[in-house]
C-alpha positions in Angstrom: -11.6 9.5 -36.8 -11.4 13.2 -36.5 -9.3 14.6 -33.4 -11.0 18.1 -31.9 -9.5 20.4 -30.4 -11.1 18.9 -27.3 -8.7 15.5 -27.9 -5.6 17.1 -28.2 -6.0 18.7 -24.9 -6.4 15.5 -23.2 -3.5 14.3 -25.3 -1.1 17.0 -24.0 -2.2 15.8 -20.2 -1.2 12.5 -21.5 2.2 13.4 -23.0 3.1 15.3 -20.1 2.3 12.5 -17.7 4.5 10.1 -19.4 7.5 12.3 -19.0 6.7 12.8 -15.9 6.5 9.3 -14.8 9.5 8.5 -17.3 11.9 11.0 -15.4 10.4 10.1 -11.7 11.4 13.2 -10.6 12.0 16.7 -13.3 11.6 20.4 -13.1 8.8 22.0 -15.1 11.5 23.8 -17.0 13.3 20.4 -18.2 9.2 19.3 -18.9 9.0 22.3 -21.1 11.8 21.7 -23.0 11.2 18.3 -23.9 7.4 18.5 -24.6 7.6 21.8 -26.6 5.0 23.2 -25.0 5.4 26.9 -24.4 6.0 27.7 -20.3 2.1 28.9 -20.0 0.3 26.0 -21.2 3.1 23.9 -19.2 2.1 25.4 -16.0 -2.0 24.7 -16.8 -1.3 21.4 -17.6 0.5 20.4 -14.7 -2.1 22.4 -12.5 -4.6 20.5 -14.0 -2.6 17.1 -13.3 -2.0 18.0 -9.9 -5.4 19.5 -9.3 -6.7 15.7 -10.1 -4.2 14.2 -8.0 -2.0 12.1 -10.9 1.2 14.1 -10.0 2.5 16.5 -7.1 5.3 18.5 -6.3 8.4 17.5 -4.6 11.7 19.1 -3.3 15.1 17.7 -4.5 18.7 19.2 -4.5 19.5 16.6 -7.4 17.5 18.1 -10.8 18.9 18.0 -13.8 17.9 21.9 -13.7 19.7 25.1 -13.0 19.2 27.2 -10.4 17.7 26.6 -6.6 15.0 26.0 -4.8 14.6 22.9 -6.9 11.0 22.0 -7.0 10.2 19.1 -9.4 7.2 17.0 -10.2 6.5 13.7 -9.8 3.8 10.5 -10.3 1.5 11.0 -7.2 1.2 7.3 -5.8 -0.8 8.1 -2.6 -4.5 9.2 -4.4 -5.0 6.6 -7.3 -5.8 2.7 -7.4 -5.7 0.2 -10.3 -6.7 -3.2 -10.2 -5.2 -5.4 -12.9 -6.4 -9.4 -13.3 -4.7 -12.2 -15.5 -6.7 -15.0 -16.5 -5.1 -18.7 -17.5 -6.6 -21.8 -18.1 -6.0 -22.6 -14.3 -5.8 -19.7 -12.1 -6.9 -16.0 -11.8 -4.7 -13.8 -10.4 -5.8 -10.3 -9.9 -3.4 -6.9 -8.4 -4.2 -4.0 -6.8 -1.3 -1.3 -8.0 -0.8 2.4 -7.5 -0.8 4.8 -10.1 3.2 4.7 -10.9 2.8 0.7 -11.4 4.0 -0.4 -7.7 2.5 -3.8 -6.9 0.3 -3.6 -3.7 -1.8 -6.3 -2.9 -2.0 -9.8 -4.9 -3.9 -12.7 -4.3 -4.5 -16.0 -6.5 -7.8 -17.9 -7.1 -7.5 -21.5 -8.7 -9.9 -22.1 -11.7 -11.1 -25.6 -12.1 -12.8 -27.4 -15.1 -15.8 -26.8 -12.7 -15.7 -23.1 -13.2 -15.4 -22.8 -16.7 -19.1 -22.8 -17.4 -20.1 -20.1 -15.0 -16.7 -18.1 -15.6 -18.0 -14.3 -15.6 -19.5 -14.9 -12.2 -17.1 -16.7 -10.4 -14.4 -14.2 -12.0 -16.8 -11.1 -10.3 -17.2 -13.3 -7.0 -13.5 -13.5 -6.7 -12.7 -9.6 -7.5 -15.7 -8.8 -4.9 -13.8 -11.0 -2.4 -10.7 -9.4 -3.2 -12.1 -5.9 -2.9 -13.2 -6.4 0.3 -10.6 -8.5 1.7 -7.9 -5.1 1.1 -11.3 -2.9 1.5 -10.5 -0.9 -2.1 -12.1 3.0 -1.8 -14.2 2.6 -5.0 -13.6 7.1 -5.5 -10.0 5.7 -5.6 -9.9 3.4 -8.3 -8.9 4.4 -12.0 -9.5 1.5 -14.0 -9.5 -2.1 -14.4 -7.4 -3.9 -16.9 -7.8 -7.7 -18.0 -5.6 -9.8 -19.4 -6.6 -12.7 -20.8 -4.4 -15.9 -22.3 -6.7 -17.0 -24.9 -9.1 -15.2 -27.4 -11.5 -12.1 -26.9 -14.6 -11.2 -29.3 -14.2 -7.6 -31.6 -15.8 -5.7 -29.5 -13.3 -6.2 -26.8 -16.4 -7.5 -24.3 -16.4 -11.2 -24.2 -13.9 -13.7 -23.4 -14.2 -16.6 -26.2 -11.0 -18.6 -25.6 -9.3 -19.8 -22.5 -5.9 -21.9 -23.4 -7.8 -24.5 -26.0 -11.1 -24.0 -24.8 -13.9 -22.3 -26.1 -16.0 -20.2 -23.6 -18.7 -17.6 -23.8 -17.6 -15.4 -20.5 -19.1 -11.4 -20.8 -16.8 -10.2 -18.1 -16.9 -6.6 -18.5 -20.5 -6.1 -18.5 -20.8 -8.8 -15.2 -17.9 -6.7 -13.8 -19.7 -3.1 -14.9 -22.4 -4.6 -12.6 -20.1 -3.8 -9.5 -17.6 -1.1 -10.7 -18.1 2.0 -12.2 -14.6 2.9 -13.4 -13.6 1.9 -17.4 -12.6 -1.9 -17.9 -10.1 -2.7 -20.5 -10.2 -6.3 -21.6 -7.6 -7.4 -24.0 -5.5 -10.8 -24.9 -2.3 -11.1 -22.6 0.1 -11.5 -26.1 -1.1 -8.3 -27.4 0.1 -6.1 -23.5 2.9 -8.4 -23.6 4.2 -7.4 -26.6 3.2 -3.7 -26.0 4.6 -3.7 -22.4 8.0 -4.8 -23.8 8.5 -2.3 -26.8 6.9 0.7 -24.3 8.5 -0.2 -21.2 10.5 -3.0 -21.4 13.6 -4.3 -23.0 12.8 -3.6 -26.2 11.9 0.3 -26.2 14.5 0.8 -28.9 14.2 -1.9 -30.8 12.3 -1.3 -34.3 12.5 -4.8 -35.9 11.6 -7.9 -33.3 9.7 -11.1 -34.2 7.7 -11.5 -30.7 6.7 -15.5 -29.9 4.9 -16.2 -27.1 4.4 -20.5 -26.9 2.4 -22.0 -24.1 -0.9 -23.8 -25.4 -1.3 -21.7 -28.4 1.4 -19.8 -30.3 1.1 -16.6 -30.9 3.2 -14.1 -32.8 3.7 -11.0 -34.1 6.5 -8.8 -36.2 7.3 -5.5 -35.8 9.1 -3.9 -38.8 10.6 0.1 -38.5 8.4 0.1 -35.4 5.3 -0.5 -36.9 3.4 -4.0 -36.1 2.9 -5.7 -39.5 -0.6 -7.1 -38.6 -2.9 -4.9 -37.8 -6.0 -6.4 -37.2 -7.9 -6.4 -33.7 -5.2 -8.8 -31.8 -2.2 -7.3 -33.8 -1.0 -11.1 -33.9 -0.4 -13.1 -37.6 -1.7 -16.7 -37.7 0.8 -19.4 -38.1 -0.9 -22.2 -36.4 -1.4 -23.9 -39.8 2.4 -23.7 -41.1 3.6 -26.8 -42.5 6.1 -28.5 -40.6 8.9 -31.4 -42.3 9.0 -34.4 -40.7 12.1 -33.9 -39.0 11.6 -37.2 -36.9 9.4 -40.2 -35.6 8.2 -37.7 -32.7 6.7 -35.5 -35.7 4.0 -38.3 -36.5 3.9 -39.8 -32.9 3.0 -36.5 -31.7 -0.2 -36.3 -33.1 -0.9 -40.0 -34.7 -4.5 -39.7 -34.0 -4.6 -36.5 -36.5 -5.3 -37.1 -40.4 -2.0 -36.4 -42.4 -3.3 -33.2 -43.8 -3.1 -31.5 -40.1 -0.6 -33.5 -38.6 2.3 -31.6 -39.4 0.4 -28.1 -38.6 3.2 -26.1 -36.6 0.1 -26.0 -33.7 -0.1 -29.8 -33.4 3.4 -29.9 -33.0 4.4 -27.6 -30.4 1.8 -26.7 -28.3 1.4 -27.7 -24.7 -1.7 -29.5 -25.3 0.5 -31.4 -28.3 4.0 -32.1 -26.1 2.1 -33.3 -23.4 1.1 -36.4 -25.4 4.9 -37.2 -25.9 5.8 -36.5 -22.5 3.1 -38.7 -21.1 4.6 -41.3 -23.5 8.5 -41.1 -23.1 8.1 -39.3 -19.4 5.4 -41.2 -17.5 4.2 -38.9 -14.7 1.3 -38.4 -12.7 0.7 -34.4 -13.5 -3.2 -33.6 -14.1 -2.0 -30.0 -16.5 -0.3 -29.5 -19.3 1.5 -26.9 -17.5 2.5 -29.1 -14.9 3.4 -32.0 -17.6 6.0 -29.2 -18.7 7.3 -28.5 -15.6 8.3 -31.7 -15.5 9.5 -32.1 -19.0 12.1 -29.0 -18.5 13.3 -31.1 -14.6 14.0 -34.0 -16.8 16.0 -32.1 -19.5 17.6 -30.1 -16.9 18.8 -34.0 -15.7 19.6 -34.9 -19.5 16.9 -37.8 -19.4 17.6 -39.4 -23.2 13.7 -39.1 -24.1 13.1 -35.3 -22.8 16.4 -35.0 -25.5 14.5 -35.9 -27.7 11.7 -33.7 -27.2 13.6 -31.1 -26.7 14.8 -31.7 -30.0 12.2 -32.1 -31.8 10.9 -28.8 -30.2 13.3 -26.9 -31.3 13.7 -28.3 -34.9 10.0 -27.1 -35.2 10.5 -23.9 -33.8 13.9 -23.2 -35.9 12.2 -23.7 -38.7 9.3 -21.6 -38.5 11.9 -18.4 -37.2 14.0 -19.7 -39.7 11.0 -18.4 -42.8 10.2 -15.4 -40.8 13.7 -14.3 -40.9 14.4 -14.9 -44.1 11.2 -13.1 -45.2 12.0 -9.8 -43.0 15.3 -10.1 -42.2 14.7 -9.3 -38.0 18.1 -9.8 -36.0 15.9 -10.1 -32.7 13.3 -12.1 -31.4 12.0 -12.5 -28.0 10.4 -15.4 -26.5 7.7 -15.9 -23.9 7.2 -19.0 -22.4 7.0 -21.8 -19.6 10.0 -23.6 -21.7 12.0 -20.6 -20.7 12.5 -22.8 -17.7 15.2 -24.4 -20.0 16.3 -21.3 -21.7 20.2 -22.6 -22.2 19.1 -25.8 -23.9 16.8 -24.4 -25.7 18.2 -21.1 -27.2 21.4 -23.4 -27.5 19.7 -25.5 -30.3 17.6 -23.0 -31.8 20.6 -20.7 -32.7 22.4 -23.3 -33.6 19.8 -24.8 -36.6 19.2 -21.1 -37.3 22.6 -20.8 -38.4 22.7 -23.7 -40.1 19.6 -22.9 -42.6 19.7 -19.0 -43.1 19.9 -18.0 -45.9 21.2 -14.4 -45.3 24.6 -15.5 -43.9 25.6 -12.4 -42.4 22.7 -11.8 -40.1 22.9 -12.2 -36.4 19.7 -13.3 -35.0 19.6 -12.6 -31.4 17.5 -14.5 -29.1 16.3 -12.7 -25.6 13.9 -13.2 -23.1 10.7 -10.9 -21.8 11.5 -8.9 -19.1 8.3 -9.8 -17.5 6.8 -12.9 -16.1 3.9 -14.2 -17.6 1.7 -13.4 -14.8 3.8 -9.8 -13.9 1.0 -7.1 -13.3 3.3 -5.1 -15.6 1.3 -6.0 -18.9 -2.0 -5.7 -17.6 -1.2 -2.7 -16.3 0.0 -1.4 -19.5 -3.3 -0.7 -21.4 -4.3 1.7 -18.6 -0.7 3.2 -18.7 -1.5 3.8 -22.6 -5.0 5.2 -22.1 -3.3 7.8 -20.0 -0.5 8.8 -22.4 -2.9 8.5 -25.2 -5.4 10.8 -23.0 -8.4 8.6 -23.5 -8.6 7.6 -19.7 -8.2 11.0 -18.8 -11.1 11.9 -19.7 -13.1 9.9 -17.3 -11.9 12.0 -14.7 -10.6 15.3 -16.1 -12.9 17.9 -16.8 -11.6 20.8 -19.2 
């Protein structure tokens, strides 16, 4: 797509903003230097910025800056609203933040089986009642970003997936019914991923294999910075790797499975899969899967024999599968994002151990680390409308040039 003249302006707003808000607090000489823009256009562009109420001036003795009086520019948090929602299999939750990211008002809402066929309006009912529970000034609101854990449709409109289930839920034109503001609707592994190599732990890292495991595995590689799938959801499909049979577990896991899928990596690791073993070797009384792993991770926590076992034949599977990926693109770091993190020392115990064990480039370190963020953290929602800004593309809804 061609970029005018028109774009690049917005773009300039965009890459100003971000240093802004990277630096909190920095002088419009310091912004100069580091954008490259010439002092002129720095001093339209933050005009136009402040004129719009996304930054303002402050005083400060402390910046980095020669010289005194020391004004310096800053996100303005006072003007601007955001609402962010996450959607599970069980529960909306749904933020209202200010323009620098700060978490104002939260509140959960518990999605039952019930709801599942009339999704899009209870999800609109619920952000009604939220709205005017913290009465939201609608002139105050930026955006609204969604962030679903499960499957959207191309055209970034429709919610097809929740966890395992399929579902045909057209949230953002039931929510354009109600607000007028831009709605982003995207799949929670793809802001996860993004929040962590733009904001989080990973900002420097070029070369991470990003797993996210809950009731479907998702994952994705970034190589020299660049993801390696590129398609819509930026994930690559690995449901259907072939797992050995590295126990009994790996055929009582799913029995009721012909052979052909049975040792799929999907039937043997996802929620919806371990909670048939841990209803068998951990009897328990838990209506979820999330719950059922809740309690799988207090019993390995008490070194029950059969969670052991679980646990082992968790991460045999999972060891495997890094194992193929490493040895293919030779990452030293991957991150993982997932309820089991509940038993992270266990876990990453036996995982690095088997990786070891079975790499075939000796010398590599593989390094395993944790997200930074919760799963339900308004922090990766909250990141596609932090990229529409830098990118400019937001800015346009309410910049004129």
């Amino acid at each position: 797509m061609k970029v005018t003249s028109y774009d690049y302006k917005y773009q300039h707003l965009g890459t100003v903003y971000r240093l802004i808000e990277q630096f909190e607090l920095i002088s419009r000489t310091d912004l100069a230097k580091l954008s490259g823009f010439a002092p002129a256009s720095m001093t339209v562009l933050t005009k136009t910025l402040i004129d719009n109420k996304f930054i303002l001036e402050r005083t400060s003795q402390n910046l980095p800056s020669r010289g005194r009086p020391a004004v310096g520019l800053a996100v303005s948090p006072f003007y601007w609203h955001y609402l962010c929602l996450t959607i599970s299999t069980t529960k909306l939750s749904i933020y209202l933040c200010d323009l620098s990211g700060k978490l104002i008002q939260q509140c959960d809402y518990a999605i039952t089986q019930e709801e599942y066929s009339k999704l899009d309006s209870y999800i609109l009912s619920s952000v009604q009642h939220f709205s005017d529970q913290i009465d939201i000034e609608q002139k105050n609101l930026f955006a609204i970003s969604i962030s679903v854990l499960g499957k959207i449709d191309p055209t970034r409109r429709i919610i097809t997936q929740l966890g395992h289930q399929t579902v045909q839920c057209a949230i953002v034109e039931n929510l354009a019914t109600h607000f007028s503001q831009p709605i982003l609707l995207n799949e929670h592994f793809q802001l996860w991923f993004l929040a962590e190599s733009a904001l989080g732990s990973l900002i420097s890292n070029d070369n991470v294999i990003f797993l996210q495991l809950d009731d479907t595995v998702n994952l994705s590689v970034l190589l020299k910075g660049s993801l390696l799938h590129q398609d819509e959801h930026k994930r690559m499909s690995v449901d259907k790797m072939i797992m050995p049979k590295f126990s009994a577990l790996s055929d009582e896991i799913a029995q009721d499975i012909n052979e052909l899928e049975r040792y799929q990596l999907a039937n043997q690791v996802t929620f919806p899969a371990l909670s048939k073993l841990i209803d068998r070797y951990l009897p328990n009384e838990c209506e979820h899967n999330q719950d059922k792993i809740a309690y799988f991770c207090q019993q390995v926590e008490q070194n029950n024999p059969n969670a052991m076992r679980i646990l082992a034949h968790i991460s045999d599977n999972l060891a495997y599968m890094l194992m193929n990926l490493v040895n293919i693109f030779s990452t030293e770091k991957i991150m993982l994002n997932s309820p089991l993190l509940q038993i992270k020392h266990p876990l990453f115990e036996q995982i690095q151990t088997k990786l070891k064990q079975n790499l075939l480039l000796n010398d590599l370190n593989v390094d395993l680390v944790t997200s930074q963020y919760d799963l339900d953290s308004p922090i990766i929602p909250s990141i596609a409308i932090k990229l529409g800004i830098y990118e400019g593309t937001l800015l346009k809804e309410f910049i004129s040039i």
